[in-house]
TORKOL-4160 file (C-alpha; in steps of 0.2 Angstrom, whole numbers, padded with zeros to 4 digits, m for minus):
252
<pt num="1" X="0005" Y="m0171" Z="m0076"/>
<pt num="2" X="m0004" Y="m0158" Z="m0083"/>
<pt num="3" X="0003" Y="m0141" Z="m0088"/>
<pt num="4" X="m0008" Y="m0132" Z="m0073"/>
<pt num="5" X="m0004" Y="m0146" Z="m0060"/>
<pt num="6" X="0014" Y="m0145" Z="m0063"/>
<pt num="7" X="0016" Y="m0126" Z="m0064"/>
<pt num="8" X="0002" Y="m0120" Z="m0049"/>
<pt num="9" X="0000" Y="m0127" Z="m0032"/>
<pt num="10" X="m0018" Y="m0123" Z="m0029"/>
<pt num="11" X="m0027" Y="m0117" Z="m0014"/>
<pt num="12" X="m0045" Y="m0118" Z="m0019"/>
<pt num="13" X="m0059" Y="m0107" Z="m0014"/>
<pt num="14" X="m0067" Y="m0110" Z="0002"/>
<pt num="15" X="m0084" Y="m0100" Z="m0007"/>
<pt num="16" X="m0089" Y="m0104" Z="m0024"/>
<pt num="17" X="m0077" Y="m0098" Z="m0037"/>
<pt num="18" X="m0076" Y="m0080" Z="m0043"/>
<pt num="19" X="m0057" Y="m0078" Z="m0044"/>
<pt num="20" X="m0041" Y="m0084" Z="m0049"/>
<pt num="21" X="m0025" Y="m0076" Z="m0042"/>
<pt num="22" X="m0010" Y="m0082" Z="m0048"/>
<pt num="23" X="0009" Y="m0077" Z="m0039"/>
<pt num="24" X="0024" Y="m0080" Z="m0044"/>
<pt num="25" X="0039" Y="m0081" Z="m0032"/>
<pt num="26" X="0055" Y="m0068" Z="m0031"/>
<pt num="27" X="0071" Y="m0075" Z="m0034"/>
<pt num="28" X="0076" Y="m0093" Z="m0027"/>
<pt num="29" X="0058" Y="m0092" Z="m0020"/>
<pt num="30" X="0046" Y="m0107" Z="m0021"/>
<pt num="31" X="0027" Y="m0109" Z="m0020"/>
<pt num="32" X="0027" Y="m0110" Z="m0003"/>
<pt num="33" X="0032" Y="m0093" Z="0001"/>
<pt num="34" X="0010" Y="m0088" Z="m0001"/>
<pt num="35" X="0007" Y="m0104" Z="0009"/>
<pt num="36" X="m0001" Y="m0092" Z="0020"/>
<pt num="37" X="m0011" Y="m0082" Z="0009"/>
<pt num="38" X="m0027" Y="m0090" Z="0006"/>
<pt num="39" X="m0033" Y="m0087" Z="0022"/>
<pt num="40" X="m0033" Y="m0066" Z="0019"/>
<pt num="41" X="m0040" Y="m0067" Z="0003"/>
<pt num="42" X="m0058" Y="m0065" Z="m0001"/>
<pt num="43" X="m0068" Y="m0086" Z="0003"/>
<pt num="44" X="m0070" Y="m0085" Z="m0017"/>
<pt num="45" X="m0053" Y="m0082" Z="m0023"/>
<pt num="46" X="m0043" Y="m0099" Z="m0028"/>
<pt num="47" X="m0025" Y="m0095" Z="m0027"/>
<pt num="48" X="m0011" Y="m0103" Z="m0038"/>
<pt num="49" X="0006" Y="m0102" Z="m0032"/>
<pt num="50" X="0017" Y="m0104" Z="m0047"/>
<pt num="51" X="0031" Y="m0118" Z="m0046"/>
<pt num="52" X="0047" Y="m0114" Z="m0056"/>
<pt num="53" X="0056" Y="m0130" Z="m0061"/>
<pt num="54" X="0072" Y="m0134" Z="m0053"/>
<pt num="55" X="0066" Y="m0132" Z="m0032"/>
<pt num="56" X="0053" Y="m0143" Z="m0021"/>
<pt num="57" X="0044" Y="m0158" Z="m0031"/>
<pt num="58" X="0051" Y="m0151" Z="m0049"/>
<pt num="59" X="0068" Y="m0152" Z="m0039"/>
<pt num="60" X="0075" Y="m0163" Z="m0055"/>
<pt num="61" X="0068" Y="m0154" Z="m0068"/>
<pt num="62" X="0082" Y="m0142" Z="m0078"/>
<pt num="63" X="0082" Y="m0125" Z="m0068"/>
<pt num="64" X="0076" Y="m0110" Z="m0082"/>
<pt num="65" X="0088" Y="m0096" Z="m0084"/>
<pt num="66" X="0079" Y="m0085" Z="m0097"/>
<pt num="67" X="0065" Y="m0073" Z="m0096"/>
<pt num="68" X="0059" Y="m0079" Z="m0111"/>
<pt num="69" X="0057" Y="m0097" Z="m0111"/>
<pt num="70" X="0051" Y="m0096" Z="m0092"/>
<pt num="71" X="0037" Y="m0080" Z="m0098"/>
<pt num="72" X="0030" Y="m0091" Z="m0111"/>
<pt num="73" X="0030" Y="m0109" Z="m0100"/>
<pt num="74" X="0020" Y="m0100" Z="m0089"/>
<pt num="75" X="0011" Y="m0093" Z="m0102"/>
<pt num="76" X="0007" Y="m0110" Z="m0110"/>
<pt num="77" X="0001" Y="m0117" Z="m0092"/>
<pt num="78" X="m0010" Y="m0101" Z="m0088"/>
<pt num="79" X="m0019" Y="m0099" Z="m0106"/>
<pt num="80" X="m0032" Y="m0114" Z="m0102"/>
<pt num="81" X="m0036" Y="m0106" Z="m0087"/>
<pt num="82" X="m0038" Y="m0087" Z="m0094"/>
<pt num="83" X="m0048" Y="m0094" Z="m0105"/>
<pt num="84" X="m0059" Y="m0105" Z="m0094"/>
<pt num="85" X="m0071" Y="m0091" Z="m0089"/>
<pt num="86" X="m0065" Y="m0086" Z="m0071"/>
<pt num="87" X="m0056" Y="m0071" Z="m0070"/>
<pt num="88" X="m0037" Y="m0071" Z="m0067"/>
<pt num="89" X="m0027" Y="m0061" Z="m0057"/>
<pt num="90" X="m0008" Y="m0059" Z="m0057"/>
<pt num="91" X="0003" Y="m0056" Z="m0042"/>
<pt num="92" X="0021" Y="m0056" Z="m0043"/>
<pt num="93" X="0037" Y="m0051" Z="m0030"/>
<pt num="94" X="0053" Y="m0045" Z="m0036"/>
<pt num="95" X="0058" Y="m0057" Z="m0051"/>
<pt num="96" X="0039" Y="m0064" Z="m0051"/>
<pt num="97" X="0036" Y="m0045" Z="m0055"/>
<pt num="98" X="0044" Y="m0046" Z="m0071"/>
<pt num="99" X="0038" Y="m0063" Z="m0074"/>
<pt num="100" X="0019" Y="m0058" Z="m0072"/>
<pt num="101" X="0022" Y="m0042" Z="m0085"/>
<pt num="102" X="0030" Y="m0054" Z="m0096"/>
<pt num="103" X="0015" Y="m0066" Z="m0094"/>
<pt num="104" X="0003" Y="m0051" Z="m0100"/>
<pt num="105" X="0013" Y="m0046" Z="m0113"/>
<pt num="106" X="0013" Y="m0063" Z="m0120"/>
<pt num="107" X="m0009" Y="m0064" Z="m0114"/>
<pt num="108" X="m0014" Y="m0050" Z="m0122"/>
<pt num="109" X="m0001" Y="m0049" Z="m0140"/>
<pt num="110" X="m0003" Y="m0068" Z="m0143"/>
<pt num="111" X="m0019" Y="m0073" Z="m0137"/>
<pt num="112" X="m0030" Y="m0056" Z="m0135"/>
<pt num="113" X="m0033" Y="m0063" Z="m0117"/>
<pt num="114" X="m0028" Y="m0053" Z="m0102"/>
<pt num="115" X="m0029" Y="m0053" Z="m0082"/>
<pt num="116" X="m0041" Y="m0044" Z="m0073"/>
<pt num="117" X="m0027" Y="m0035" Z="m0063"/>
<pt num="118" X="m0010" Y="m0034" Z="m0064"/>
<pt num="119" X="m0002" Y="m0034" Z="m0044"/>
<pt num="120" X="0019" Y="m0031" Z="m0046"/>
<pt num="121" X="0028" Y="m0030" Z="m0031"/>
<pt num="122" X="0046" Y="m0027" Z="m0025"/>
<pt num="123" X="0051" Y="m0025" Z="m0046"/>
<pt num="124" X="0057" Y="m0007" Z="m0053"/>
<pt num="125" X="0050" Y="m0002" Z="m0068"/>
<pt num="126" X="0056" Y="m0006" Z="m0086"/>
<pt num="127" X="0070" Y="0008" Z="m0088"/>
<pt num="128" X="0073" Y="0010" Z="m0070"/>
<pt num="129" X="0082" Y="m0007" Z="m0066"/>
<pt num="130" X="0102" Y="m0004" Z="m0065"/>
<pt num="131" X="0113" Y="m0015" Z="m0073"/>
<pt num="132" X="0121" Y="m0031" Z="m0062"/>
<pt num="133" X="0129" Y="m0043" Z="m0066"/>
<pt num="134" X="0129" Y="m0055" Z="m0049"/>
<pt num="135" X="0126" Y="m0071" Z="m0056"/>
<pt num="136" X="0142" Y="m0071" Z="m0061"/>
<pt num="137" X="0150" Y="m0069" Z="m0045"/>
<pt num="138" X="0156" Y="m0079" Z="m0032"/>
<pt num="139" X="0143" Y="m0088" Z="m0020"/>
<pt num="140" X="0150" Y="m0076" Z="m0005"/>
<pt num="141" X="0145" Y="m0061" Z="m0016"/>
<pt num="142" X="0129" Y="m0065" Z="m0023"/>
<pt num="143" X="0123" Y="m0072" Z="m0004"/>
<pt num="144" X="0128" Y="m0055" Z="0004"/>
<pt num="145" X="0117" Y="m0045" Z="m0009"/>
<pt num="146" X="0101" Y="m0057" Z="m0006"/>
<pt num="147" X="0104" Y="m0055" Z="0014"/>
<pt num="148" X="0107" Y="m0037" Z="0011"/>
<pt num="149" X="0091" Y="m0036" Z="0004"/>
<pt num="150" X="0081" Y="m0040" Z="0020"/>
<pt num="151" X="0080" Y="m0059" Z="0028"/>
<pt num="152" X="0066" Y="m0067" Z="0030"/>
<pt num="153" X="0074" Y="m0085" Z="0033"/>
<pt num="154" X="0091" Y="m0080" Z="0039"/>
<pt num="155" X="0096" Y="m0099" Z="0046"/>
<pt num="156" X="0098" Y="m0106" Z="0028"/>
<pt num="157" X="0114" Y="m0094" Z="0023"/>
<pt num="158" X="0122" Y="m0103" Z="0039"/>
<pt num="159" X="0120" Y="m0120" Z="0033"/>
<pt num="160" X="0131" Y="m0129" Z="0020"/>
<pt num="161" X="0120" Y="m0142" Z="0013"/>
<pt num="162" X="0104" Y="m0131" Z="0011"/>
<pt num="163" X="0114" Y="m0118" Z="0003"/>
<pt num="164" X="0120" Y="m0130" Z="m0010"/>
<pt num="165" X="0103" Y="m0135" Z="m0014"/>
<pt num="166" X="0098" Y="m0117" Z="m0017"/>
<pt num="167" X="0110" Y="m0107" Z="m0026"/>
<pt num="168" X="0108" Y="m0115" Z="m0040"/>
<pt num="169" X="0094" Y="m0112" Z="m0042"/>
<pt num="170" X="0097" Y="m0093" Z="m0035"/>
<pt num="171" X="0110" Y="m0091" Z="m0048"/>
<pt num="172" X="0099" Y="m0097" Z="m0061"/>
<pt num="173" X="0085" Y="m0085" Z="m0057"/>
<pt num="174" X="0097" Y="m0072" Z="m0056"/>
<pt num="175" X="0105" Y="m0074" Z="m0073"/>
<pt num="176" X="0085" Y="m0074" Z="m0079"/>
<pt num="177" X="0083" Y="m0056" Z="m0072"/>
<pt num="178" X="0099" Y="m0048" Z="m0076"/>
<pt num="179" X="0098" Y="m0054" Z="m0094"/>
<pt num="180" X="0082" Y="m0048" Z="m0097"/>
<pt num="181" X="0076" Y="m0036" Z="m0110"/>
<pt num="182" X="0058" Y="m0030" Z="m0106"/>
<pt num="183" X="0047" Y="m0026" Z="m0119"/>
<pt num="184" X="0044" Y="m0011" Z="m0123"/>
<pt num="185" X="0023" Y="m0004" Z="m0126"/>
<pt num="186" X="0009" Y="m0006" Z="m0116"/>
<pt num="187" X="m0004" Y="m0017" Z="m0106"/>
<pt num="188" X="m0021" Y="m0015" Z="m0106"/>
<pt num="189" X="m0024" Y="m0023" Z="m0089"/>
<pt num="190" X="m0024" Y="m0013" Z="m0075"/>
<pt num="191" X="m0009" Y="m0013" Z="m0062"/>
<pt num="192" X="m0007" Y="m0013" Z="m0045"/>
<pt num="193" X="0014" Y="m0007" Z="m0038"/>
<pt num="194" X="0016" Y="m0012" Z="m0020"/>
<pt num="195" X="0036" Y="m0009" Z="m0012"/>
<pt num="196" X="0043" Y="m0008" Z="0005"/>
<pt num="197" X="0048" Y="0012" Z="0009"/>
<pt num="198" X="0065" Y="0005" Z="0014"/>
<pt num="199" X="0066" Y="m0007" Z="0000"/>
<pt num="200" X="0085" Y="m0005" Z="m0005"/>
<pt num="201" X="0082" Y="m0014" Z="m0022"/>
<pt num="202" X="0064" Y="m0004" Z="m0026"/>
<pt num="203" X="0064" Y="0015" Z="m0022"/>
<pt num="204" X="0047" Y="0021" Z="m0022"/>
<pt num="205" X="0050" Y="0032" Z="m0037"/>
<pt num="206" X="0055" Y="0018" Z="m0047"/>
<pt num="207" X="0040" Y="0008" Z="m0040"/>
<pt num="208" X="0029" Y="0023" Z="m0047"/>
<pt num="209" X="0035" Y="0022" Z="m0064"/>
<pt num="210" X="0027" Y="0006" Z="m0069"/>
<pt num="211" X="0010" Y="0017" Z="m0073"/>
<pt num="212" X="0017" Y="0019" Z="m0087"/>
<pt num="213" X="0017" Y="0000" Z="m0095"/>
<pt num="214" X="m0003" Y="0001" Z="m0092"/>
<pt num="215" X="m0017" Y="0009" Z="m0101"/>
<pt num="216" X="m0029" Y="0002" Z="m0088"/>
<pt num="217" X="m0026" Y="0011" Z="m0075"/>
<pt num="218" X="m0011" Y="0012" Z="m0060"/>
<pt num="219" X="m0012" Y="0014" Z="m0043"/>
<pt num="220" X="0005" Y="0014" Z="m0031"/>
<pt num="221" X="0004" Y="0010" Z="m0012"/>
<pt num="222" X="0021" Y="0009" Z="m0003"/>
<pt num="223" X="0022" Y="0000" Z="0016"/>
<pt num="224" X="0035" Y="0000" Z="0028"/>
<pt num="225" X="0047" Y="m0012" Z="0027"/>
<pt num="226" X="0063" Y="m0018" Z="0017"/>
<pt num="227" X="0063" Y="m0031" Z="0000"/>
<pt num="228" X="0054" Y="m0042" Z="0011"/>
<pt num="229" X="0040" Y="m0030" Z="0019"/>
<pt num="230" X="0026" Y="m0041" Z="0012"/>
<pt num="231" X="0030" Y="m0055" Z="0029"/>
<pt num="232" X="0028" Y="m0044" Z="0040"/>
<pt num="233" X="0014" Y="m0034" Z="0032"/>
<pt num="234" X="0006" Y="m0048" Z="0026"/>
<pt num="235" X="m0011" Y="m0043" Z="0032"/>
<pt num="236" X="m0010" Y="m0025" Z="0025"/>
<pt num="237" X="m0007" Y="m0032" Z="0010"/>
<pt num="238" X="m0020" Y="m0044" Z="0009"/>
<pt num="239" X="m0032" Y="m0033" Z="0012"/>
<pt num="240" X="m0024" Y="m0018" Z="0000"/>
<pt num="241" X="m0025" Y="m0034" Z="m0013"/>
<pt num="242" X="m0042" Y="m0041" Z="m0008"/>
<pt num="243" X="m0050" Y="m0023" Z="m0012"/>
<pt num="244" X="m0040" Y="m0021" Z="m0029"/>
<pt num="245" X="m0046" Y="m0040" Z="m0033"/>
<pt num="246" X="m0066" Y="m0035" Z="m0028"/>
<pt num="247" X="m0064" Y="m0020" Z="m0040"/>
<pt num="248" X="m0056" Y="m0028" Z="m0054"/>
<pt num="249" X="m0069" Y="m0042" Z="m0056"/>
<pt num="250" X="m0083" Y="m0043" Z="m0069"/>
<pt num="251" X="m0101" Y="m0036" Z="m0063"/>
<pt num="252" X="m0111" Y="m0050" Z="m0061"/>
């Protein structure tokens, strides 16, 4: 299977193509989570939900615990695609954040390429993220920090043989985040912070101080809700993203 097959579910454009947004999951998150997301973006905008090895069909592939080898695999699958004369935009919640930074970092240092827009959600800033340690704790404890964080499929903590399919990969993803080292510099593409105003893991502040990782521009916008406000604000952010998305492509 090709790079972009394996790493991106697509949901093509229902209008011809004029856009490319790619999102990348939070932690122990699949593609499917922006199942829904197609159908509030603009008709010309293809989405590509990324697929991290180790959960739904790449269920037997090796889970990835390091920033670095899952920034540049996701680099590697991207670069066609950046290249390919569509624009692309990035989306990323919580981990997927990072993720997406790290992709540009990688875009724009290696390849002189870079996304249109840069959307990070639900991810303090490089410098304002405290130092955990949970993936090396017990289930129980690594469980009650995800649920404290604000459900959004509560059922699955109460049952044994989906929680032993997921905390692997949980754990994993964990380990990728608290072991990261972000870069340090700049990006030239401009960013978009979006948080919840009751988001225990993403104060507004530290939200805010992503404008400085950018030289192309910042913009903040905080909506109410927990870790997890993007479900139920789903439309309002769609929209928020569908404006930043018009204003970020080329003139044609």
């Amino acid at each position: 299977m090709a790079g972009s097959e394996l790493w991106f579910r697509r949901y093509p454009a229902t209008a011809p193509l004029g856009l490319r947004l790619v999102c990348l999951p939070h932690a122990g998150g699949t593609a499917t989570f922006f199942h829904s997301w197609p159908a509030g973006l603009p008709a010309d905008v293809e989405t590509l939900a990324v697929r991290y090895p180790g959960r739904q069909d790449r269920f037997t592939e090796p889970l990835i615990d390091t920033m670095s080898e899952m920034a540049d695999r996701v680099t590697e699958a991207l670069l066609p695609l950046v290249l390919g004369g569509v624009p692309v935009a990035l989306f990323g919640h919580s981990m997927g954040a990072s993720v997406a930074h790290e992709v540009t970092v990688r875009l724009e240092r290696d390849h002189g390429v870079s996304p249109v827009l840069l959307a990070l959600s639900g991810r303090e800033a490089p410098g304002h993220v405290p130092p955990t340690s949970l993936h090396t704790r017990s289930d129980a404890e690594l469980i009650a920090h995800v649920r404290g964080q604000g459900e959004i499929e509560p059922a699955v903590f109460e049952m044994p043989e989906l929680l032993e399919l997921i905390m692997p990969a949980l754990r994993a993803d964990y380990r990728l985040i608290e072991t990261h080292v972000p870069p340090t510099g700049t990006v030239s593409a401009p960013v978009v912070a979006y948080t919840g105003d009751a988001d225990p893991g993403c104060a507004v502040p530290d939200a805010a101080a992503w404008a400085a990782v950018t030289t192309g521009g910042f913009r903040l916008k905080v909506l109410p809700g927990d870790h997890f406000y993007l479900v139920p604000e789903e439309k309002a952010l769609l929209a928020d993203l569908s404006t930043a998305l018009r204003s970020a492509q080329p003139a044609t």
